[in-house]
C-alpha positions in Angstrom: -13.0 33.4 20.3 -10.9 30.8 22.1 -7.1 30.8 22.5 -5.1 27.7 22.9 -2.4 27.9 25.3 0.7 25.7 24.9 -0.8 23.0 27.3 -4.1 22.8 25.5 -2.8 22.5 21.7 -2.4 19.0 19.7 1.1 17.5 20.0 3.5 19.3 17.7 5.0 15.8 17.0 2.3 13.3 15.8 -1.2 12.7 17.2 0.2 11.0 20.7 3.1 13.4 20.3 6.7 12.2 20.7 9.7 13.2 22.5 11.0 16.4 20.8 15.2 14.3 21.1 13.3 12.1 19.0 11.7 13.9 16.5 15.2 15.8 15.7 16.8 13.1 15.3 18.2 13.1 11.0 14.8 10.8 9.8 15.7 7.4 8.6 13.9 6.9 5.3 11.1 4.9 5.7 10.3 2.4 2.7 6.7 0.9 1.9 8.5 -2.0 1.0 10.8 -2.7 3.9 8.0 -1.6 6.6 5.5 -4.5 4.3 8.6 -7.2 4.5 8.7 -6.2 8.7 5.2 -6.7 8.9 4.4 -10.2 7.0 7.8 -11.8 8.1 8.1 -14.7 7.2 7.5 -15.7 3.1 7.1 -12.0 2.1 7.9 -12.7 -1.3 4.3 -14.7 -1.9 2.9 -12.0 -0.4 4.8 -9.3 -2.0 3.9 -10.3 -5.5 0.4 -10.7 -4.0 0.9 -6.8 -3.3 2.5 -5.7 -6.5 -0.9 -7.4 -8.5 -3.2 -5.0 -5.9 -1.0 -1.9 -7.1 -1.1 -3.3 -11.0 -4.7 -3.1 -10.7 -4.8 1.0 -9.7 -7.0 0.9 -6.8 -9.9 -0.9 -9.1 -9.9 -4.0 -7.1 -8.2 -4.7 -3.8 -9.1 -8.4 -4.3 -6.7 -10.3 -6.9 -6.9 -14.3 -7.2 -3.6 -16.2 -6.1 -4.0 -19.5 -4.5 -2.7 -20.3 -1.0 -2.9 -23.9 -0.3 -2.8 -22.9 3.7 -5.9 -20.3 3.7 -7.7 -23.1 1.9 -6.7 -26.5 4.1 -6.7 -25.0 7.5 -8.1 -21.0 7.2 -8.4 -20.4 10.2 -5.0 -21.7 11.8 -3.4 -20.1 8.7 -5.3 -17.2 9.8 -4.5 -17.2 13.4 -0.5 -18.0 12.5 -0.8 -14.3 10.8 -2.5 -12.6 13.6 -5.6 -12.0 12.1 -7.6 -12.6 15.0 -10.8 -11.0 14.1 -10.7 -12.7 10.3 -10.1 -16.1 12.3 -13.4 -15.9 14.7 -15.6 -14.3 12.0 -14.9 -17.7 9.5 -15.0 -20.0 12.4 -18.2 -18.2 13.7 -20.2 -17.3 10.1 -20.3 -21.3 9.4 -21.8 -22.4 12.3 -24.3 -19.1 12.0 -25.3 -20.2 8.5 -25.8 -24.1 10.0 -27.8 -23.1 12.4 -29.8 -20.6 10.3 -29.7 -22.1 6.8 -29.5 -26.1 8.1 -26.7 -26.4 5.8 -23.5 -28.8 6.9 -20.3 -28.9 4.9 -21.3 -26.3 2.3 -20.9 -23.0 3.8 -17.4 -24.1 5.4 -16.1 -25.9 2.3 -17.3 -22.2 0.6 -15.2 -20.1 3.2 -12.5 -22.5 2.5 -12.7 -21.9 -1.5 -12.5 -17.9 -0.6 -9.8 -17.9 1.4 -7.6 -20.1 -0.8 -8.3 -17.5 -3.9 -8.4 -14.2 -1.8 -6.9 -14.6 1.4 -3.5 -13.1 0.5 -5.2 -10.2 -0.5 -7.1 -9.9 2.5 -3.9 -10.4 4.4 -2.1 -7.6 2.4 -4.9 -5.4 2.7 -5.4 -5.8 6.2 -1.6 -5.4 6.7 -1.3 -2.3 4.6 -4.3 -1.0 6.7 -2.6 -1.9 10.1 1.1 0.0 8.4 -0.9 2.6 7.6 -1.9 3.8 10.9 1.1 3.0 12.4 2.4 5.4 10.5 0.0 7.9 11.1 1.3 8.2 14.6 4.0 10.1 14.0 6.8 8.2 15.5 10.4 8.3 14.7 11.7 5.2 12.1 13.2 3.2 14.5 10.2 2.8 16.7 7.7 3.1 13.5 9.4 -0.1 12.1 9.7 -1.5 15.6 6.1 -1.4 16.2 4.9 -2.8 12.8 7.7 -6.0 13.0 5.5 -6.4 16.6 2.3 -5.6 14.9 2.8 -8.1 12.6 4.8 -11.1 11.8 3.5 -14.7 12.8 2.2 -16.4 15.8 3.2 -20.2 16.0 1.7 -20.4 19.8 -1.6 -19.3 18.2 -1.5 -21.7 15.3 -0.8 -24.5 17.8 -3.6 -23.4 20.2 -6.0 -22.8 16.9 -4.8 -26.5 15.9 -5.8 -28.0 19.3 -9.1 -26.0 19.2 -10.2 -27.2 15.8 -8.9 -30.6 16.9 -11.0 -30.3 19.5 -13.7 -29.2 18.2 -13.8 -31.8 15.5 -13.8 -34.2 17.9 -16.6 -33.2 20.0 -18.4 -33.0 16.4 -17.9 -36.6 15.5 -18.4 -38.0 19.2 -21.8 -35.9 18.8 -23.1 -37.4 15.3 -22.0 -41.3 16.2 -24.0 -40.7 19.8 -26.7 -39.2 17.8 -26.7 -42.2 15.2 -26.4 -44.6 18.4 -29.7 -43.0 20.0 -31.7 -44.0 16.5 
């Protein structure tokens, strides 16, 4: 039988355990709503009725249609302006997969592009109610709890300018490449 000692047991305050001045401190009420507005920032209201059609549904779908004319011009800047880094490299990198695979041009991007203007608010508020989630889960007092998801979240301009230079870029290189290659024939 094994004893714990004091030393050896889990944190009595939260998985990473916090300071005990902190965790007697009276507990601010922390609202889903409020920690949702911190994290989206800017034009929470789109995304808040985005949220309440997620909640309508009962946990049957997490995907709900409502159009976003940014996730469907630019989806990866618009997805890189919301710090959804991983989202951003996977639909820049699956096109250029299925091009290389399939030997298909314009249709697999213009698809990604059609799926991100219907779902990617609900992709967004999933991925932010994910990333709340286990914020929460830390255990931290409400100050620093709604500190960390305003940081967590929120919008990146730097990165949607970079992103906008990249696929400027990157378009570029593209039609130098095709006019040398219809040159050379």
């Amino acid at each position: 039988m094994a004893y714990r000692t004091a030393f050896s047991a889990p944190p009595a305050f939260g998985r990473r355990g916090a300071s005990p001045r902190l965790a007697l401190q009276p507990a601010q009420a922390l609202d889903d709503s409020e920690l949702f507005s911190l994290f989206v920032g800017p034009n929470a209201g789109k995304f808040e009725a985005t949220r309440d059609k997620i909640h309508a549904a009962g946990g049957k779908s997490r995907m709900v249609r409502s159009w976003s004319w940014p996730a469907f011009l630019v989806p990866q800047i618009w997805l890189l302006y919301r710090k959804q880094w991983g989202m951003a490299l996977a639909i820049t990198v699956l096109p250029m997969l299925f091009a290389y695979l399939i030997g298909s041009r314009g249709a697999s991007g213009l698809t990604i592009a059609i799926l991100m203007g219907m779902w990617g608010r609900s992709l967004y508020v999933t991925a932010a109610e994910q990333r709340i989630a286990k914020i929460g889960a830390l255990g931290l007092g409400a100050a620093e709890t709604r500190e960390r998801v305003r940081r967590a979240g929120g919008v990146s301009r730097v990165a949607a300018i970079i992103g906008s230079i990249v696929l400027a870029l990157c378009i570029a290189i593209l039609v130098l490449a095709e006019l040398q290659a219809k040159h050379l024939h």
